[in-house]
ROLOSE-773971 format. One record per residue (C-alpha): residue number from 1; residue in three letters; x, y, z. Coordinates in nm, 4 decimals. Example, Ala and Ser with C-alpha at 12.3 -4.5 7.8 and 13.67 -1.06 7.14 Angstrom:
BEGIN
@num = 1 residuo = ALA xx = 1.2300 yy = -0.4500 zz = 0.7800
@num = 2 residuo = SER xx = 1.3670 yy = -0.1060 zz = 0.7140
***
This chain:
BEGIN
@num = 1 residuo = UNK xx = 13.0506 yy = 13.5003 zz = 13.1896
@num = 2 residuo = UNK xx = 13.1387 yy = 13.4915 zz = 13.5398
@num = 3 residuo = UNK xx = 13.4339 yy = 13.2203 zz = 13.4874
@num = 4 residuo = UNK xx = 13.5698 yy = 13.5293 zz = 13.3097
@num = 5 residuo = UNK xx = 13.4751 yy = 13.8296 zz = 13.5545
@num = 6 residuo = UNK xx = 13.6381 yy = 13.5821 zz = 13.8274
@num = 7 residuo = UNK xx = 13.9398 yy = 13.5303 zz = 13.6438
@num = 8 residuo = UNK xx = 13.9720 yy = 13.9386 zz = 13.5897
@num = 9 residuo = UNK xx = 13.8710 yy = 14.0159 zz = 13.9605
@num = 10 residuo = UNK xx = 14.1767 yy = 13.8078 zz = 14.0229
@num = 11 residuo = UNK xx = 14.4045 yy = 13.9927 zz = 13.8399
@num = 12 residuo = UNK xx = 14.4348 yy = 13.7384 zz = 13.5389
@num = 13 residuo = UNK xx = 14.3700 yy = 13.9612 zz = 13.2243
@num = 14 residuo = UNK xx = 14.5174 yy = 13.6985 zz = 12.9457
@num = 15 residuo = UNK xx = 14.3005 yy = 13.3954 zz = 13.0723
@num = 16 residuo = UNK xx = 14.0550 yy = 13.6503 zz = 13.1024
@num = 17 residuo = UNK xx = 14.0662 yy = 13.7698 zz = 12.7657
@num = 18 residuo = UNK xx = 14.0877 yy = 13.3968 zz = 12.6008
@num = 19 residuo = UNK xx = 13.7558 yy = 13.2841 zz = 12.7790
@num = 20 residuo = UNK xx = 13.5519 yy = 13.6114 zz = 12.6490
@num = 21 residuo = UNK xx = 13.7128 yy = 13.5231 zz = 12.3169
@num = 22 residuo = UNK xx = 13.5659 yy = 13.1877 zz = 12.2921
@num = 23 residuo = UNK xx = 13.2103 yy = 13.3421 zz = 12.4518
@num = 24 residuo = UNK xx = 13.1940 yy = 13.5727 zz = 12.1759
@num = 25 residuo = UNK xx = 13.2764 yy = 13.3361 zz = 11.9285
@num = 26 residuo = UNK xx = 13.0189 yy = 13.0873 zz = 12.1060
@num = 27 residuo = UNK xx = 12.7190 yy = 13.3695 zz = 12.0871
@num = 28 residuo = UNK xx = 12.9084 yy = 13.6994 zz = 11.8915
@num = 29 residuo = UNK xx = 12.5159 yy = 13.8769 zz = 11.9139
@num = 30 residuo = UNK xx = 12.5737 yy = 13.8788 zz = 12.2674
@num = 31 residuo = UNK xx = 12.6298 yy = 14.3143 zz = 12.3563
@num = 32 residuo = UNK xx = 12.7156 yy = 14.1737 zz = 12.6582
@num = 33 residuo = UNK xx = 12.9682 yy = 13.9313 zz = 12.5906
@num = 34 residuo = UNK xx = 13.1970 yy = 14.2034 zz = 12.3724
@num = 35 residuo = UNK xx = 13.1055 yy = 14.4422 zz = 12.6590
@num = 36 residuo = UNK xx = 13.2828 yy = 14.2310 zz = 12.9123
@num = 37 residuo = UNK xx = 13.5232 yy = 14.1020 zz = 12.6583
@num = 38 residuo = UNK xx = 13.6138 yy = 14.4874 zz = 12.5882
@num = 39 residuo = UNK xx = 13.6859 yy = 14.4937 zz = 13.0041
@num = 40 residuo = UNK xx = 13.9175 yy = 14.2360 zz = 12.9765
@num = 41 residuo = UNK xx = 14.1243 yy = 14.3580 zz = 12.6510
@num = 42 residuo = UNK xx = 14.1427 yy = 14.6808 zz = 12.8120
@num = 43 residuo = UNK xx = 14.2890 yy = 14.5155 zz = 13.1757
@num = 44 residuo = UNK xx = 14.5205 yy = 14.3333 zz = 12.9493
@num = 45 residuo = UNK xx = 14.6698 yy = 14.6887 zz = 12.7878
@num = 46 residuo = UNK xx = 14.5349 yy = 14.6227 zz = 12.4481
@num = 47 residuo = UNK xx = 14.3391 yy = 14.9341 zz = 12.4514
@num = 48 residuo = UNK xx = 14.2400 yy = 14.9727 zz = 12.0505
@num = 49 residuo = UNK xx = 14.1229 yy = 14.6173 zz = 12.0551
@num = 50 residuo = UNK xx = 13.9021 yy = 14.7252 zz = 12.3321
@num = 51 residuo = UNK xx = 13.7567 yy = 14.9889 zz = 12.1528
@num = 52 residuo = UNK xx = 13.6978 yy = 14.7684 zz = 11.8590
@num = 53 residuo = UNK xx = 13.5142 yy = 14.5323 zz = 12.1142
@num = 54 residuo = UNK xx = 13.3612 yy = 14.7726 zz = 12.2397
@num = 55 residuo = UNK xx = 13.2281 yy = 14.9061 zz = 11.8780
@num = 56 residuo = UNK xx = 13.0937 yy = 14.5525 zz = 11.8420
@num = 57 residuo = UNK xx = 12.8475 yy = 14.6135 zz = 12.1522
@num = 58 residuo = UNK xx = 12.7185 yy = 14.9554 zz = 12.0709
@num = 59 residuo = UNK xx = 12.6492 yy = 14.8638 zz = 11.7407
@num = 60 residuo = UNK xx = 12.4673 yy = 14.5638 zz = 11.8883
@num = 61 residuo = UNK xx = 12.3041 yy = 14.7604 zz = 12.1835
@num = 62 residuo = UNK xx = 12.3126 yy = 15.1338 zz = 12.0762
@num = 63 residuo = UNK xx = 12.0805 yy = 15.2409 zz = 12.3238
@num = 64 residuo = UNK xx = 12.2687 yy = 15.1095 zz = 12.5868
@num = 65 residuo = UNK xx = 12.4540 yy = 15.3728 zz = 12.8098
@num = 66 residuo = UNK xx = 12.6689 yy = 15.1388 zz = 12.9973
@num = 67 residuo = UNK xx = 12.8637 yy = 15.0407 zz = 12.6561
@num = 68 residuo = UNK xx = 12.8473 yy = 15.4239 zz = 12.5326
@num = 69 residuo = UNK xx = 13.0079 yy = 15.5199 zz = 12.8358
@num = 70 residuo = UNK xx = 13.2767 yy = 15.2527 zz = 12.8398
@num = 71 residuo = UNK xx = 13.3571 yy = 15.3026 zz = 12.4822
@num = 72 residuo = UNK xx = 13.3540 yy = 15.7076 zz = 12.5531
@num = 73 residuo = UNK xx = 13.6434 yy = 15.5853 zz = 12.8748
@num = 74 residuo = UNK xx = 13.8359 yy = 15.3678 zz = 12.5693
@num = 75 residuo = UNK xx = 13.8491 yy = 15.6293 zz = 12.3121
@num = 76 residuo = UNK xx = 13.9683 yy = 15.8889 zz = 12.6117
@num = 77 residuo = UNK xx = 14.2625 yy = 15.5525 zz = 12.6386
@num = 78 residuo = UNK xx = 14.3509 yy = 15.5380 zz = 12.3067
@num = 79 residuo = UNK xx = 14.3781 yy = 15.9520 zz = 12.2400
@num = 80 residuo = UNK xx = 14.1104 yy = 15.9683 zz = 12.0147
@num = 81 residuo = UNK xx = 13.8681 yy = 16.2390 zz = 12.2222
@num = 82 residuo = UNK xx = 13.6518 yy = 16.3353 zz = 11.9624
@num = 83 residuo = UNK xx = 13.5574 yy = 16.0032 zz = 11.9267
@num = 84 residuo = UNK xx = 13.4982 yy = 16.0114 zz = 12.3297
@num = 85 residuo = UNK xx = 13.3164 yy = 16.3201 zz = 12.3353
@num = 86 residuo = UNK xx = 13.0897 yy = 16.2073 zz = 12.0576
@num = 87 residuo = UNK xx = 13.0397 yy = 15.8303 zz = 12.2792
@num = 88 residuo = UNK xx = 12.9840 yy = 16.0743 zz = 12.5876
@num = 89 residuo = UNK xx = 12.7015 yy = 16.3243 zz = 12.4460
@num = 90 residuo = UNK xx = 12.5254 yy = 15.9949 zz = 12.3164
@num = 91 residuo = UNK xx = 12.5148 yy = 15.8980 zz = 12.6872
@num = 92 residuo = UNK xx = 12.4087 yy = 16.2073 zz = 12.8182
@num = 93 residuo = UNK xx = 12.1202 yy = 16.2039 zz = 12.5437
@num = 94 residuo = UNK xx = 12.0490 yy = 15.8743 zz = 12.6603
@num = 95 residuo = UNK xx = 12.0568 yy = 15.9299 zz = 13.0265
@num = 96 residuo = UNK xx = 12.0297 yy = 16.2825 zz = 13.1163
@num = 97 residuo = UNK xx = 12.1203 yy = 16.1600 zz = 13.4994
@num = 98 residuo = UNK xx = 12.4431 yy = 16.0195 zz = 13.4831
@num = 99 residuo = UNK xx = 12.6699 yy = 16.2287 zz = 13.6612
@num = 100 residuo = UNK xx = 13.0228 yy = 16.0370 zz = 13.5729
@num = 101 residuo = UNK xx = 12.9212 yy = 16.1254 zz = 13.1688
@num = 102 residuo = UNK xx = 12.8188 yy = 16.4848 zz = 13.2122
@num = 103 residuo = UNK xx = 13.1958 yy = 16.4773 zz = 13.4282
@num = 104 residuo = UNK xx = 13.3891 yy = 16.3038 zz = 13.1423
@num = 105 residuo = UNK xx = 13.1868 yy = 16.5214 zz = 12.8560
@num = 106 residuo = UNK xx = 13.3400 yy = 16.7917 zz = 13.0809
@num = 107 residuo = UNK xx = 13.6987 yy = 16.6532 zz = 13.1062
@num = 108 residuo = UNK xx = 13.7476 yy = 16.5654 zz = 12.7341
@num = 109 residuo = UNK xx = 13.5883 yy = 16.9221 zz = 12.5853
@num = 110 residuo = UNK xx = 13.8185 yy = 17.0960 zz = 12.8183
@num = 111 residuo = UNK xx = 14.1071 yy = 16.8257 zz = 12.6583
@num = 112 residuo = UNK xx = 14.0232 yy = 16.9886 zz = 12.3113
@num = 113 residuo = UNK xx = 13.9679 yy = 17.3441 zz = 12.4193
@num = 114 residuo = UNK xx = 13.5502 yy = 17.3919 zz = 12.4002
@num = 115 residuo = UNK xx = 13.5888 yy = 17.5278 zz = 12.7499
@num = 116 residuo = UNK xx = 13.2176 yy = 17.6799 zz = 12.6849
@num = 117 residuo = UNK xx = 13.0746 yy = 17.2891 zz = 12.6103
@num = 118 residuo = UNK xx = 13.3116 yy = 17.1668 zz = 12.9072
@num = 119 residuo = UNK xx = 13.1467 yy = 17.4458 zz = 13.1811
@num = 120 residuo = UNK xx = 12.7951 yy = 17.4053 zz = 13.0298
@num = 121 residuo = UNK xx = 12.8915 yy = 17.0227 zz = 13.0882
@num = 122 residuo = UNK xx = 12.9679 yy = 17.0493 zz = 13.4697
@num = 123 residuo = UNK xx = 12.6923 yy = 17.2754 zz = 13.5547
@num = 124 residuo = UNK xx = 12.4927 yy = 16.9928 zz = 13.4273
@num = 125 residuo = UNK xx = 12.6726 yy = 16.7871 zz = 13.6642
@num = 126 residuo = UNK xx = 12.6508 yy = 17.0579 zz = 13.9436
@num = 127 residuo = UNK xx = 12.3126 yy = 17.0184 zz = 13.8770
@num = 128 residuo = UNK xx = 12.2574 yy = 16.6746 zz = 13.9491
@num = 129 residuo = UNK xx = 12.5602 yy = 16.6452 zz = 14.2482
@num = 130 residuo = UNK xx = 12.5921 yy = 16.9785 zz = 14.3943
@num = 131 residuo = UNK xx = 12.8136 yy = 16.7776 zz = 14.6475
@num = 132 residuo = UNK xx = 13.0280 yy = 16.6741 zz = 14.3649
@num = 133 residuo = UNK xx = 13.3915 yy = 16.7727 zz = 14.5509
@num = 134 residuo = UNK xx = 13.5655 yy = 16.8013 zz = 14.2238
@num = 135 residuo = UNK xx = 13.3339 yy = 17.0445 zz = 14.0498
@num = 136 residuo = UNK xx = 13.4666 yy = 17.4007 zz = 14.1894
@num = 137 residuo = UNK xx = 13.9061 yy = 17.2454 zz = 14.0867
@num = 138 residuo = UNK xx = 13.7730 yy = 17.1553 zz = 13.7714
@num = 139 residuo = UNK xx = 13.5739 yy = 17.4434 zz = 13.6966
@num = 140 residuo = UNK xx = 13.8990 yy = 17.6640 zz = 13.7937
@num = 141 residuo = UNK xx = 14.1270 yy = 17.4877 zz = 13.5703
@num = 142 residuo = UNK xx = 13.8838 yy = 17.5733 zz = 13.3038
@num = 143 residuo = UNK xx = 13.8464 yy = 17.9120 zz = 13.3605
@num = 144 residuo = UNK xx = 14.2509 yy = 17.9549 zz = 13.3752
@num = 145 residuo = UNK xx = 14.2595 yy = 17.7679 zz = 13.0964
@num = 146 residuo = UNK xx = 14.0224 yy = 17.9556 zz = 12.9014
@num = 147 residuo = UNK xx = 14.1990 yy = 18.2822 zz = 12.9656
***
C-alpha cells in the first residue's frame, strides 16, 4: 500500500491507480485496499468508478466510518446526493462526533431542499465545534434559502 499512497502523494494518479488494481486483485477482501484504491480512481477523475470502489469497502467494512464518509464525499462527486446523504447519516449513526459528517449531512440536505434536516444537522455540529467559522454563513444561506 504505501508504493501506491507514494505514487499519489506525488501527483501520479494512473500509476497510482494500476498498483491498487493489482493489490485488490492480489487480496480483493482487503476494505482497505478498495478504500485506497477508491482515493486513487477518484485523483485520477474517474469518479463513478470510485464510488463503485468505494461500494466494495463498505460492503466489506460497513461499520467503518472512514469508508462511509468517503463514499458519502463520492456520491456528493458524482451528483447523486441522496445517495450521499444516506452514506452521511450512516456516519453520523456510527460516530455521533464527527464534525466534517454532521457539516456535509448539512451541505447536501440543504442541496435537496430539507433545510429543517440541514439546520438540525449544523446545530449538531455547533454542538460539537462551537468555533466552527463556517457555521453562522452556512446557517444564513439556509435560512435565505428556506424563505
Amino acid at each position: 500500500m504505501q508504493s501506491g499512497d507514494f505514487l499519489l502523494a506525488r501527483g501520479r494518479a494512473r500509476p497510482a491507480v494500476e498498483h491498487f488494481e493489482r493489490a485488490v486483485q492480489w487480496d480483493s477482501g482487503s476494505a482497505a485496499l478498495h478504500h485506497e484504491l477508491a482515493l486513487a480512481l477518484s485523483h485520477e477523475g474517474r469518479s463513478q468508478d470510485a464510488v463503485r470502489a468505494l461500494e466494495r469497502a463498505v460492503r466489506l467494512a460497513p461499520h467503518e466510518p472512514q469508508y462511509l464518509y468517503a463514499l458519502g464525499l463520492a456520491h456528493n462527486e458524482v451528483a447523486d446526493v441522496p445517495a450521499a446523504i444516506a452514506a452521511f447519516e450512516r456516519v453520523v449513526a456510527l460516530e455521533p462526533t464527527l464534525t466534517r459528517a454532521w457539516y456535509s449531512l448539512a451541505l447536501a440536505r440543504g442541496h435537496v431542499g430539507d433545510f429543517d434536516g440541514a439546520l438540525a444537522a449544523l446545530a449538531e455540529v455547533e454542538a460539537l465545534a462551537p468555533s466552527e467559522s463556517d457555521v453562522a454563513r452556512v446557517r444564513a444561506m439556509l435560512l435565505a434559502r428556506r424563505g
